[in-house]
N, C-alpha and C positions, 0 to 999 in steps of 0.2 A: 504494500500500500504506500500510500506516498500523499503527505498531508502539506497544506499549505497556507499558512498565518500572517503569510508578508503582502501584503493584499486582498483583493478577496478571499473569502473561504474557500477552499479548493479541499477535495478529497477524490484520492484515483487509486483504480486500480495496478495490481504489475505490468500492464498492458495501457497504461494511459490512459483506461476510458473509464470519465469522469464517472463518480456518486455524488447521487443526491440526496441531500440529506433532509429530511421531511419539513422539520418543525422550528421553527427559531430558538425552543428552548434546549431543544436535541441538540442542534449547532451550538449554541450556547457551553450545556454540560463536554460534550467533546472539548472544542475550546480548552477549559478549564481542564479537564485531563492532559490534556496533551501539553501545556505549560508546565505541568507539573512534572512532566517526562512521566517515566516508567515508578513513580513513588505512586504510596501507598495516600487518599486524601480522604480526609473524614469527612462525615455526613452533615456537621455543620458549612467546614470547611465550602463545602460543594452548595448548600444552601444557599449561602451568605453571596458567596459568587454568581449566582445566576441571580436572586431574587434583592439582594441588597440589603436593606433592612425589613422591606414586606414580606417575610417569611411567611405562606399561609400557612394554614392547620393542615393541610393535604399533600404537604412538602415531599413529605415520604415517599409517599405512595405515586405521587407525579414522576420522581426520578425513579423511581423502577418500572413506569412504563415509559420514560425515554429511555433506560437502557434497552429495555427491550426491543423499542423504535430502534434505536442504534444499530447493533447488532443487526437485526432484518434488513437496515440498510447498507449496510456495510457488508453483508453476506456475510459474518464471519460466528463462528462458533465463541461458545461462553470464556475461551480463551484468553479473546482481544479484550473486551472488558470484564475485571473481577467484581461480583458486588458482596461483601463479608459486613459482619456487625459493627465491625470497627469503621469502614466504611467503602471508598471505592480505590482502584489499580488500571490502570490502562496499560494493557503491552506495546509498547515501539521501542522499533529498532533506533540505534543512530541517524544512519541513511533516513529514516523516512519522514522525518520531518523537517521543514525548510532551516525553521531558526536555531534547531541544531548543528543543522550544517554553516551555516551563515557563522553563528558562534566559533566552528572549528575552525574556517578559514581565519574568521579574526583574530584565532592565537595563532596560526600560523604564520600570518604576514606579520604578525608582530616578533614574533621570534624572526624570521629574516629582517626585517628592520634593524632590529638589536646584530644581525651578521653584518648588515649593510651589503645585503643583498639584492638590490635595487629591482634585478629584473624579477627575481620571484616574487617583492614584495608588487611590483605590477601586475603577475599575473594572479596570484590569490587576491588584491583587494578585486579586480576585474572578476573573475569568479562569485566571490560574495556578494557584490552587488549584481551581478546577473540573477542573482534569487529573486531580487525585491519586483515583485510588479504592481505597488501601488503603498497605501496608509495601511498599515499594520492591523488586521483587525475590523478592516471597514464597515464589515456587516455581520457581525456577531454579535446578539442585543446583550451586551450585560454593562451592570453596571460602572460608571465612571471612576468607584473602588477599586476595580477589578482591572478596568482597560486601561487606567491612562499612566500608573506604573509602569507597567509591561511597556506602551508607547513610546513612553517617556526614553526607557535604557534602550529597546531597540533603535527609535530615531538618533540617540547619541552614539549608539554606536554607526551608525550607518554615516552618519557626516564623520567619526574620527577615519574609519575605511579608507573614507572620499580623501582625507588630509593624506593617510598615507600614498594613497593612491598616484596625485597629484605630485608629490612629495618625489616617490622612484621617477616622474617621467620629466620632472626635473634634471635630477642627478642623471638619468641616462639621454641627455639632451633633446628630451623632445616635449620643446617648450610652444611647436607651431600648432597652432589651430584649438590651447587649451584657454586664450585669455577670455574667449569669449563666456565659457563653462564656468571658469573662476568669477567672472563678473558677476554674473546672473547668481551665484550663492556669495560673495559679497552681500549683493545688493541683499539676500533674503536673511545672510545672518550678519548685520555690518560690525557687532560686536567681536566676532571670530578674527582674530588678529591672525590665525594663520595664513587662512583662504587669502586676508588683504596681501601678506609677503610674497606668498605664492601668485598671486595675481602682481605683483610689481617686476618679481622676478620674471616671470615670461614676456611679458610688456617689455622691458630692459632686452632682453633675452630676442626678442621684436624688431627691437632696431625704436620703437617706440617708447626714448625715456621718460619726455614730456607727460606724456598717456600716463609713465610708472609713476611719477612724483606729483600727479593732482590725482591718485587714485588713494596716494599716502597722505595728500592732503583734505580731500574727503573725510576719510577714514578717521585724522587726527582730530576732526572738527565733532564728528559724530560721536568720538569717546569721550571728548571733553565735555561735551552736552550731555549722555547720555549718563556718563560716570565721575566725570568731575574730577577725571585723571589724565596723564597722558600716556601714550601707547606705551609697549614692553619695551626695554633698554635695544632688544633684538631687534626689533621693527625699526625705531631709531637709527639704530646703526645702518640697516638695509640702507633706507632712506637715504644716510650721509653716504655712502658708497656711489648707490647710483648715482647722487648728485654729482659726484666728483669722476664716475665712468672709471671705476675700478674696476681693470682689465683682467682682477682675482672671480668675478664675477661671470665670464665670458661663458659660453654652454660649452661642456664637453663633446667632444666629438663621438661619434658611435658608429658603428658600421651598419649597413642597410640589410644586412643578413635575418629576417626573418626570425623572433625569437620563439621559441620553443616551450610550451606550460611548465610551471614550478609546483602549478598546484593539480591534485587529482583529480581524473576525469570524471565529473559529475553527470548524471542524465540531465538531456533540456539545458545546460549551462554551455556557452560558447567555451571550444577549448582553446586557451591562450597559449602563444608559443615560447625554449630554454635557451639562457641568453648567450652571446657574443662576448665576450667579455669587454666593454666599452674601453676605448682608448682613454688614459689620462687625460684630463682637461690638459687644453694645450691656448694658454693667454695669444691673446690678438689685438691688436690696435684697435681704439676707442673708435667707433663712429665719427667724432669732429678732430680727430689727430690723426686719418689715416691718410696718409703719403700717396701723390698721383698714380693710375694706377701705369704699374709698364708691362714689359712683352711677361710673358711665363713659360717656366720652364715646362712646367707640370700641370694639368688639368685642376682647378680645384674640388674641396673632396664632395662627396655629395649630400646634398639637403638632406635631412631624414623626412619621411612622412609624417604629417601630421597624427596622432594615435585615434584611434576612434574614440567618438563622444563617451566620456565617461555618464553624462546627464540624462538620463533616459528613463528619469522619475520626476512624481508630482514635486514641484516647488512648494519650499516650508518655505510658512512665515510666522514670526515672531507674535507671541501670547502675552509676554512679561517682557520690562527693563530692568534696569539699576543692576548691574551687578550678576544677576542671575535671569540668566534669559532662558526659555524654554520655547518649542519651535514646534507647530502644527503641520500637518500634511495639509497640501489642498489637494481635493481629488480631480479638481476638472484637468489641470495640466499636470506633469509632474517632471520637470529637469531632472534629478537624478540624486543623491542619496538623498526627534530631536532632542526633549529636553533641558536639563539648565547645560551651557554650554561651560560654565567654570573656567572663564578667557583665560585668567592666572594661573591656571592648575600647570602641572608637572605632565598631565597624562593626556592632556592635547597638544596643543600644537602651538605652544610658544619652543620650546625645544629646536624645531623644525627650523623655524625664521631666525632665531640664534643660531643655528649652523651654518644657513646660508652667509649672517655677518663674518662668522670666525672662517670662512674658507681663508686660507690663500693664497 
């Protein structure tokens, strides 16, 4: 079977073809089993989650005829769900649920992160984000106890992904065709201090410093109003670099070689390809100091392609300010990868824009 939470409800068979699941409270109690993975969850537990605090007098006896619903929809024997006095158990595997898998990838590309592994941490965030096809949960009724936890950690992790994501196609110089993607989550989360680095760097990275230094000055304007601070020492630094067209800055070179997946082959997930091993950044004269041009010995090297859109989810917009921001799906569009974003923290993405300053 093969369950699906990053999105619409989805439930399928070995064979891909869909189940349907009858009743909203059915979808509901599934839901709530399947969050809980393969644990053991009480009967309160299970109440409280679907009915919120309207518990009826009939609570009981309703959840054991949606498990019975379940099961007859799902074809599956008394197996797949346990029901005992203590209360209920759902069998799944790893594999068969999305935001299992989506969590695996995410310790993965963090551990090549921490190798500075660049091209695997490309191909696993790529991977993880191939899961998502919409708001977490969009149409499972329970209550707002219940959903917007759960929302809340999946959305953050799904923008940290996108940091690293953006992060490797950086470092492995494929900075062409990403400014646009950075803008547009910018613009949705303007607090996120890394998306802004990452979006200066490639704009620099462009041939477009101007573009990089009113994106910094945006940005600086909107923290002060928003927070009554000014950006991280790392952004700062970016900033003064580019001003000054530190050639420490320049994009690495990379070979046009075709990379090869870091991460494993999942069903329904595009397979991304293992890497070249990128040539050392190699500095090069600033844009307004480079020298007439004359004859050449040698071909120069070649452009890399621009990487495919990372954005190919609804666009979050922000719920809260000051401090601590948390970020809503919208469902009519969706760019591509919320919760409080924690700008400060150690375990987003000021780290990232402070490496970019210390290159060099």
């Amino acid at each position: 079977m093969r369950f699906g939470l990053l999105g619409s409800f989805v439930v399928e068979d070995a064979e891909g073809t869909p189940r349907r699941i009858g009743t909203p409270k059915a979808r509901a109690l599934l839901a709530v089993l399947l969050l809980r993975g393969d644990s053991p969850v009480s009967w309160d537990t299970v109440k409280t989650a679907i009915w919120g605090e309207s518990v009826p007098a009939t609570a009981r006896a309703s959840l054991h005829n949606h498990v019975a619903r379940l099961r007859r929809d799902l074809d599956e024997s008394g197996d797949r769900i346990q029901v005992t006095p203590a209360g209920f158990r759902l069998r799944v595997l790893d594999d068969e649920l999305d935001v299992t898998r989506f969590d695996r990838y995410l310790c993965r590309a963090r551990t090549a992160r921490l190798a500075e592994d660049w091209a695997a941490v490309e191909a696993l965030t790529r991977s993880a984000l191939a899961l998502w096809r919409g708001a977490p949960l969009s149409d499972v009724p329970l209550p707002d106890t219940e959903r917007e936890p759960v929302v809340r950690r999946l959305e953050e992790a799904r923008l940290q992904v996108l940091e690293w994501g953006y992060e490797a196609d950086l470092h492995l110089g494929r900075h062409q065709g990403i400014a646009a993607e950075l803008a547009a989550l910018v613009a949705a989360h303007p607090l996120r201090e890394t998306f802004v680095g990452q979006l200066m760097l490639a704009l620099h990275r462009s041939g477009r410093q101007a573009d990089a230094l009113l994106a910094y000055d945006t940005a600086r304007r909107t923290i002060r109003r928003e927070l009554g601070v000014d950006p991280e020492p790392g952004l700062v630094e970016l900033h003064r670099r580019i001003l000054t067209l530190d050639p420490a800055l320049t994009a690495p070179r990379t070979s046009t070689t075709p990379l090869t997946s870091a991460a494993p082959t999942a069903q329904r997930t595009p397979t991304p390809q293992p890497p070249t091993t990128p040539t050392p950044p190699h500095p090069s004269p600033s844009p307004r100091s480079r020298p007439p041009p004359t004859s050449r010995t040698h071909p120069p090297p070649p452009t890399p392609s621009p990487p495919p859109s990372r954005t190919n989810s609804p666009p979050l917009r922000p719920t809260s300010r000051a401090g601590s921001t948390s970020w809503t799906a919208s469902s009519e569009s969706w760019p591509r990868p919320t919760g409080p974003t924690g700008r400060r923290s150690s375990s987003t993405g000021s780290p990232a824009v402070a490496a970019w300053a210390r290159r060099p």
